[in-house]
C-alpha positions in Angstrom: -61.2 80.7 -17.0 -63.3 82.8 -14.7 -65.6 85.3 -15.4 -65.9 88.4 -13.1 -69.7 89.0 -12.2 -70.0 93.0 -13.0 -73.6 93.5 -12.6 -73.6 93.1 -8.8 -73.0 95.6 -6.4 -69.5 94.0 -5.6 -68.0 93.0 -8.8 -66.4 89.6 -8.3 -65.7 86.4 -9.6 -65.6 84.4 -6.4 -68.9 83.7 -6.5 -69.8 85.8 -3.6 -73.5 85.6 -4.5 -73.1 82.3 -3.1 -72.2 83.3 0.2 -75.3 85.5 1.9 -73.8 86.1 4.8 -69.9 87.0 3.3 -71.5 88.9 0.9 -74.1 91.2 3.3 -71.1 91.6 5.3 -68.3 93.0 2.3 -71.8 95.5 1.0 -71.9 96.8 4.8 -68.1 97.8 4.4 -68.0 99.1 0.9 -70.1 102.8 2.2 -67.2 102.9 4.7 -64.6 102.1 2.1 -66.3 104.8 -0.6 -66.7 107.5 2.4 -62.7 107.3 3.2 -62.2 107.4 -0.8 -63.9 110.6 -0.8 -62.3 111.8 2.3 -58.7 111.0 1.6 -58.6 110.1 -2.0 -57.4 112.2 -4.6 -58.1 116.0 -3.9 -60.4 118.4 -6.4 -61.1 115.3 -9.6 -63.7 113.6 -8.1 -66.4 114.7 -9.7 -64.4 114.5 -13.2 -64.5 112.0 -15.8 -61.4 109.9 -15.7 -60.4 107.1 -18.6 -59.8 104.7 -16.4 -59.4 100.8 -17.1 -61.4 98.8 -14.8 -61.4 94.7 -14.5 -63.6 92.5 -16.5 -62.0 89.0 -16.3 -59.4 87.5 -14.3 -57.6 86.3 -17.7 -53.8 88.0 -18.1 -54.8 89.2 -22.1 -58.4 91.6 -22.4 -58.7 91.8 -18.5 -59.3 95.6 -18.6 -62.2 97.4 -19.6 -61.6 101.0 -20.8 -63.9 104.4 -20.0 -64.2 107.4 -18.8 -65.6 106.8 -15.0 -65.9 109.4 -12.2 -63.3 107.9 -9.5 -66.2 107.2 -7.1 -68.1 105.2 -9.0 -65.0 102.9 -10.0 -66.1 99.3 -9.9 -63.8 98.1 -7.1 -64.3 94.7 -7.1 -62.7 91.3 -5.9 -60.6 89.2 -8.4 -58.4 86.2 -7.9 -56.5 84.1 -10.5 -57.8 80.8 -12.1 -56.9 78.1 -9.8 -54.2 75.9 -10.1 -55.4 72.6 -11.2 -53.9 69.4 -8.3 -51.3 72.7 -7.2 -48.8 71.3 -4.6 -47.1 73.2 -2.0 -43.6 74.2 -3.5 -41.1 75.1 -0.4 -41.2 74.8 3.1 -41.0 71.5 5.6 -44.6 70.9 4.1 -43.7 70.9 0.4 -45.3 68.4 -1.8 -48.7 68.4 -0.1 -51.6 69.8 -1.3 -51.9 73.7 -0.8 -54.6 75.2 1.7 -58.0 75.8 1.0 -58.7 77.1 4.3 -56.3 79.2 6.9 -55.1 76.5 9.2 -55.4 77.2 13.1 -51.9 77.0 13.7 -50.8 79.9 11.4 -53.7 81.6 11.9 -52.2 84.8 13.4 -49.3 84.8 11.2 -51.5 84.9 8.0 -53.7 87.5 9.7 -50.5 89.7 10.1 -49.0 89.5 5.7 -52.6 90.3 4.9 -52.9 93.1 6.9 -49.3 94.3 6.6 -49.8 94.2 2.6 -53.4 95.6 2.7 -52.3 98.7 4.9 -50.1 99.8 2.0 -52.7 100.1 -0.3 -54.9 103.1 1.0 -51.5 104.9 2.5 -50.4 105.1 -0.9 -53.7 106.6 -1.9 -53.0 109.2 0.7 -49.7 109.9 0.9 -50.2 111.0 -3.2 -54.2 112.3 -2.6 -52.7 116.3 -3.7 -50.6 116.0 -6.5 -53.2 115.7 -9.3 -53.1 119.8 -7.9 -49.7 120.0 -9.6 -50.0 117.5 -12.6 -47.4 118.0 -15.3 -50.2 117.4 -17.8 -53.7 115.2 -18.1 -51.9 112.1 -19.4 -49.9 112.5 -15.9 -53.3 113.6 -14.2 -54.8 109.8 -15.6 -51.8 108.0 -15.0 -51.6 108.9 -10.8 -55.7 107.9 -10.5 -55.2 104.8 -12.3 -52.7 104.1 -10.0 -54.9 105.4 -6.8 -58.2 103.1 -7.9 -56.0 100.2 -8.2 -54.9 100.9 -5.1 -57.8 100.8 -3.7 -59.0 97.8 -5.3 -55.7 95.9 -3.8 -57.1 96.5 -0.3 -60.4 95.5 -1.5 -58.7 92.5 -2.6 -57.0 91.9 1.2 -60.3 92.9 3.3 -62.1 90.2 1.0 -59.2 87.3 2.8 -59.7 88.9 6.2 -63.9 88.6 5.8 -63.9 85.3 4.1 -61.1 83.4 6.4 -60.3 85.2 9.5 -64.1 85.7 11.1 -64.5 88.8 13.4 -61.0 89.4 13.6 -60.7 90.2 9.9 -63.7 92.2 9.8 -62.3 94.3 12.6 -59.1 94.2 11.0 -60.6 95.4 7.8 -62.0 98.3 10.0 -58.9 99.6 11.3 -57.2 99.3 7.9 -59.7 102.6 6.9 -58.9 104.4 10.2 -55.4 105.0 10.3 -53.5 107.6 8.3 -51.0 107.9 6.8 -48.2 110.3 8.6 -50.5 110.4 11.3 -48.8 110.7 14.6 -51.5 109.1 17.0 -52.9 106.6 14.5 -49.9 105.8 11.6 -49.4 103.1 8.6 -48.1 100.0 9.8 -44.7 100.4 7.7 -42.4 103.7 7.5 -42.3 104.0 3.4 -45.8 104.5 3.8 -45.9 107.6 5.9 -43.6 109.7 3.9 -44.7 112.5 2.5 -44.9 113.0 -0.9 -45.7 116.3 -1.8 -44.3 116.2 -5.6 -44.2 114.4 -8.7 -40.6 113.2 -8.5 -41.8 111.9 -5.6 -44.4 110.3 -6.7 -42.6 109.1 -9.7 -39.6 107.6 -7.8 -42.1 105.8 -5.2 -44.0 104.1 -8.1 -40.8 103.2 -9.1 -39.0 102.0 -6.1 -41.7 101.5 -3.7 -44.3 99.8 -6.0 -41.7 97.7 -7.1 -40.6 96.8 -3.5 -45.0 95.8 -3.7 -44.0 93.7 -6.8 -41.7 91.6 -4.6 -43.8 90.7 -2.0 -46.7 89.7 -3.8 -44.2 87.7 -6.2 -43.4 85.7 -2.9 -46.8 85.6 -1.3 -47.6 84.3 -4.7 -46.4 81.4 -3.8 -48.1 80.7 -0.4 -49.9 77.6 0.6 -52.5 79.3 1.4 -54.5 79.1 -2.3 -56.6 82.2 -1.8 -53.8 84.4 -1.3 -52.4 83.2 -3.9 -54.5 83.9 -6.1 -55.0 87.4 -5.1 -51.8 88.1 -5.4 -51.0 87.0 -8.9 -54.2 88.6 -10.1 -52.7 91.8 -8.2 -49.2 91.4 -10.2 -51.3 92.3 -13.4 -52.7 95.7 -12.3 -49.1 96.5 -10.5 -47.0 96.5 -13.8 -48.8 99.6 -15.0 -47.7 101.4 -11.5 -44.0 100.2 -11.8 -44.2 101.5 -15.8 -45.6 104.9 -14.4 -42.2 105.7 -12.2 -39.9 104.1 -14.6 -41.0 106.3 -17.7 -41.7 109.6 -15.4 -38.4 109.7 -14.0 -36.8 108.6 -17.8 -39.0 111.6 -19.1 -37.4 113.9 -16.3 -33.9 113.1 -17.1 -34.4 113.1 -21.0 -35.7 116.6 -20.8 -32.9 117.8 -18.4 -30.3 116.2 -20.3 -31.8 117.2 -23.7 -32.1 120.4 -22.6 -28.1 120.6 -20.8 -27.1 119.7 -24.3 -29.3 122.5 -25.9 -27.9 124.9 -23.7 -24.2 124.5 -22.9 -23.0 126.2 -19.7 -26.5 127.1 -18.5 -27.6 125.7 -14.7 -30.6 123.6 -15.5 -32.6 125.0 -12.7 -32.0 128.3 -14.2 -34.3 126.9 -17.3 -36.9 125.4 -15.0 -35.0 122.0 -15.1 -35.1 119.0 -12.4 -30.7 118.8 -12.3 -29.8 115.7 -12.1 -27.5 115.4 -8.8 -31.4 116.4 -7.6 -32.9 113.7 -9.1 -29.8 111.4 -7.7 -30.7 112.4 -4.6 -34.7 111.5 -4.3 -33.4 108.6 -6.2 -31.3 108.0 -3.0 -33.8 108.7 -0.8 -36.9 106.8 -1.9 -34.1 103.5 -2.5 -33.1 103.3 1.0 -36.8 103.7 2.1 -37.9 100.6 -0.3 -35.1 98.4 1.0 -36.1 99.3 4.3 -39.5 97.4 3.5 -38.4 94.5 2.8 -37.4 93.8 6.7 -34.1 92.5 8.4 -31.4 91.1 6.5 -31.2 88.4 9.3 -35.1 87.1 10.1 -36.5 84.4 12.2 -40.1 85.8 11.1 -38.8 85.1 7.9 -37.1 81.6 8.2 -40.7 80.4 9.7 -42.7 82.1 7.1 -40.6 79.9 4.8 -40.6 76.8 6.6 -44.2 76.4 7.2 -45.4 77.9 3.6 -46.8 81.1 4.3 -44.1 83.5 1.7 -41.9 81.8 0.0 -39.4 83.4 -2.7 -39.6 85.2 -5.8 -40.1 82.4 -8.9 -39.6 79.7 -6.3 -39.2 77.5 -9.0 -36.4 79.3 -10.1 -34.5 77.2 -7.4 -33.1 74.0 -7.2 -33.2 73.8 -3.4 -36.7 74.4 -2.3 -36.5 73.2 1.3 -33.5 75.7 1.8 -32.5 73.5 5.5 -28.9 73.1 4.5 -27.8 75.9 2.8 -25.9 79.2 3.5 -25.7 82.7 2.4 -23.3 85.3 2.8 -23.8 88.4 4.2 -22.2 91.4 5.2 -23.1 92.6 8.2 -21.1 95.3 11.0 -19.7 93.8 14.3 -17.0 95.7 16.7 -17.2 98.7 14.4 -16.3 97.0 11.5 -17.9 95.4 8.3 -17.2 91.8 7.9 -18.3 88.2 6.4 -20.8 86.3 7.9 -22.7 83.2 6.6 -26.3 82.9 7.8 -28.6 80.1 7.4 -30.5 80.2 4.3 -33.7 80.6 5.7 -32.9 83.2 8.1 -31.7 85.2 5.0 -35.0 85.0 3.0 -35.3 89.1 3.5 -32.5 89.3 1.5 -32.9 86.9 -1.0 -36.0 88.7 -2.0 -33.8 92.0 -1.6 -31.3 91.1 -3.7 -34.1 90.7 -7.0 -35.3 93.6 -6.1 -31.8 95.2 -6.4 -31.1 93.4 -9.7 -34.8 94.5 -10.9 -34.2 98.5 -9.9 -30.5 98.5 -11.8 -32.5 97.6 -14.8 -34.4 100.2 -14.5 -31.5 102.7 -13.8 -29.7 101.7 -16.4 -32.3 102.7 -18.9 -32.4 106.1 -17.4 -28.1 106.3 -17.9 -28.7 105.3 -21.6 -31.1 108.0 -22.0 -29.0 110.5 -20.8 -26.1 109.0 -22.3 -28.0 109.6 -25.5 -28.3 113.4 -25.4 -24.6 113.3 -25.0 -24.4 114.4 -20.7 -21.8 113.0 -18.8 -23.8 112.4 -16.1 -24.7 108.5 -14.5 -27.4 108.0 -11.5 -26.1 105.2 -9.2 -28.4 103.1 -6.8 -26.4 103.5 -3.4 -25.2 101.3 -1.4 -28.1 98.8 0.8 -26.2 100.0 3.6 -26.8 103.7 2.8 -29.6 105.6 4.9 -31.2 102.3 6.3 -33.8 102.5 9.3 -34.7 98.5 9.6 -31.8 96.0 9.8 -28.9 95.3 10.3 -27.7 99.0 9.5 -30.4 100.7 11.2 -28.9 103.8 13.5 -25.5 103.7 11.9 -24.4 106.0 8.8 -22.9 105.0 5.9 -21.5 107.0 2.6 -23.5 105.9 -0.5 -20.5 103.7 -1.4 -21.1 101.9 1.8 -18.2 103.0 3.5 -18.7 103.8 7.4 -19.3 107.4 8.6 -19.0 108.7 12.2 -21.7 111.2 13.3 -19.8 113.9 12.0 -19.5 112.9 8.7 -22.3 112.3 8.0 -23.5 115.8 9.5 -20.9 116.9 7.0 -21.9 115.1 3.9 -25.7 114.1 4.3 -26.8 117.3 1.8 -24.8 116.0 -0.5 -26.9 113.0 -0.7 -30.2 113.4 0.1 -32.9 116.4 -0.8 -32.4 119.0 1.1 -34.6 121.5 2.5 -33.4 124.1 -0.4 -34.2 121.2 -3.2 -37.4 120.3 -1.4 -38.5 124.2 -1.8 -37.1 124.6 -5.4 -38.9 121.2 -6.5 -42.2 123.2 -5.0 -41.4 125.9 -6.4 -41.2 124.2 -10.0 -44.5 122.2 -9.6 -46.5 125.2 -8.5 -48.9 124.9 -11.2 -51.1 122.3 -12.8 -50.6 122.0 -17.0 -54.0 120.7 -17.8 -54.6 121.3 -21.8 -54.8 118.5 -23.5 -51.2 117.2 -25.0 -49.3 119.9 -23.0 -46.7 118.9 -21.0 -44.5 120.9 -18.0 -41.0 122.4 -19.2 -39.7 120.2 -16.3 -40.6 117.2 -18.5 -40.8 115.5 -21.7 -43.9 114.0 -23.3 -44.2 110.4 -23.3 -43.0 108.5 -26.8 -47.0 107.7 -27.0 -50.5 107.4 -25.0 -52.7 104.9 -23.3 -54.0 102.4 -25.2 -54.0 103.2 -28.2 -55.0 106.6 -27.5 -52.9 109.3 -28.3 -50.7 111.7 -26.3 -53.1 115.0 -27.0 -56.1 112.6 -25.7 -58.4 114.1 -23.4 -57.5 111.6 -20.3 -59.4 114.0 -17.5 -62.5 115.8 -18.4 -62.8 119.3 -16.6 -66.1 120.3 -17.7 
């Protein structure tokens, strides 16, 4: 079990001590890295105390350290899982043989491309939520979002460290650009869509961490899996920090609807944005919204990139080992996919349907989550059930890209949708009253927003009424 190294100016526990010239070269990026924190990190706390968990061993039980820490001066650091001991390569046409060490020449390019892909969504994240702790619903919240944001950051730290160790002056350059562009920015964008949305408010926010993050959850699940050991590593040592993000969006939205729906019952034949309530056929419609986004990232239901990413090792599946068929060469999956106007059944090849293999956990994952909110509203006796819409619905990669389809996955002509789409997804009306309800911060210590309900307990042990964010 390694030990991370947490009096050196990088923590790590690579050993990067070891490696002058790695190591001079990570220290020249990190002023750059800490000047765009500053810049486009979280707006108005940085000068506060935060309690904050921070890494202290690569091991899955006592990893964290926690403390109040001004954001920063968060030890960002670089962290990979214990080796596998002899671990084989477990899909693909090379499977069997012993992973990679080193980035072999011939997929070069196309490792280059998931690490930067994956690292770019770090730091958009970061910026895409760098106002809201403006508007926090309370200082548990306030804690909560910059956890999330420094682990963020430490994510790319944990991609720039692949493209510096294994990819020479194109990884340094790459690690460059990943601090220049912006997110939303018109000239200079993120690389994928999800990731130049704005977010402006905590429903938002909530519903990203819980769609989007868990979209995050998939990918490094099947880059968890490459033959390439280093990412590997990374990315199971990543899975451990990204559980408390998916758990942030699962639990904000469930305290959303509880209070609406507690509220509804308190209250009979009262409009719940008349009480300074999120409604829910609002909250089914960011739902809808940030879903269709999500699947967007997962790519094309049909993929060649995909198929070859399989076949030579590079991303693999979800729990690989889950399957029985690891070379996937002969097998088949069916697919619904729109030809002459209609929606009909297709088989593709297996590999070439590895987008939506991983798409399809992800769906089953999300439901669970959904279904916990529906109980909770069941509970306070609403007759009221959020749906996830259909993969079809308000899709911008794929298959279904520049066609319109009802949330039930039913066609639409342009019309229709005209007609309908307001029904379905926020509005500029909700947009403004959601703005309108978020105006203020609630930053007293165990106070929440009316718009939500306090959390069943705190962080760690620590109690709801803690002092998470020190103002003075």
């Amino acid at each position: 079990m390694s030990q991370i190294a947490t009096n050196e100016k990088i923590p790590n526990n690579v050993d990067l001590a070891s490696d002058r010239r790695l190591q001079r070269a990570l220290e020249q990026w990190q002023p750059s890295f800490v000047k765009w924190w500053v810049e486009m990190g979280p707006v108005g706390f940085q000068a506060h105390d935060v309690w904050l968990r921070t890494a202290i061993s690569a091991d899955s039980d006592g990893w964290a350290h926690f403390d109040y820490v001004k954001m920063p001066d968060y030890r960002w650091g670089i962290f990979l899982a214990d080796p596998v001991k002899d671990r084989r390569i477990g899909f693909g046409d090379e499977m069997g043989k012993p992973v990679w060490q080193e980035v072999p020449g011939e997929h070069r390019n196309a490792l280059r491309r998931l690490i930067v892909t994956q690292g770019d969504t770090e730091p958009a994240s970061v910026e895409q939520q760098r106002r809201l702790g403006e508007t926090a619903p309370s200082l548990y919240d306030l804690r909560n979002l910059f956890q999330v944001n420094v682990e963020e950051g430490r994510h790319l730290w944990a991609m720039v460290y692949l493209l510096h160790s294994h990819f020479g002056r194109d990884g340094r350059e790459e690690a460059e650009a990943l601090l220049e562009r912006r997110s939303g920015d018109a000239d200079n964008p993120r690389i994928l869509g999800a990731f130049n949305a704005p977010m402006l408010d905590w429903l938002s926010f909530f519903m990203f961490t819980f769609f989007t993050d868990r979209d995050g959850k998939f990918q490094l699940l099947a880059l968890a899996e490459s033959s390439f050991d280093p990412l590997s590593r990374t990315t199971r040592f990543m899975l451990t920090e990204e559980a408390h993000h998916m758990f942030v969006g699962e639990t904000g939205v469930q305290r959303i609807v509880k209070r609406t729906a507690e509220q509804m019952k308190a209250n009979p034949g009262r409009e719940p944005r008349e009480l300074g309530l999120i409604d829910l056929p609002t909250v089914q419609r960011y739902l809808n919204y940030w879903y269709s986004q999500s699947l967007d990232l997962f790519g094309g239901e049909v993929s060649s990139n995909a198929a070859q990413y399989f076949a030579t090792g590079l991303k693999g599946r979800a729990h690989e080992d889950r399957y029985e068929d690891h070379v996937a060469l002969e097998g088949s999956y069916e697919m619904t996919v729109p030809k002459d106007g209609k929606l009909v059944e297709e088989s593709v090849s297996l590999r070439n349907a590895m987008n939506e293999i991983l798409r399809d956990a992800y769906v089953e994952d999300c439901q669970r989550g959904v279904d916990k909110w529906n109980k909770t509203i069941a509970e306070a006796g609403v007759d009221f059930e959020l749906r996830l819409p259909s993969r079809r619905f308000h899709r911008h990669v794929g298959l279904y890209a520049g066609m319109h389809f009802s949330p039930d996955g039913q066609p639409l002509d342009e019309a229709g949708w005209a007609a309908k789409q307001g029904d379905w997804l926020p509005s500029p009306a909700d947009r403004a009253f959601i703005d309108e309800l978020m105006q203020e911060p609630v930053l007293e210590p165990g106070k929440m927003a009316n718009w939500i309900a306090a959390p069943n307990r705190g962080i760690k042990g620590k109690a709801v009424e803690f002092e998470y964010v020190r103002r003075d």
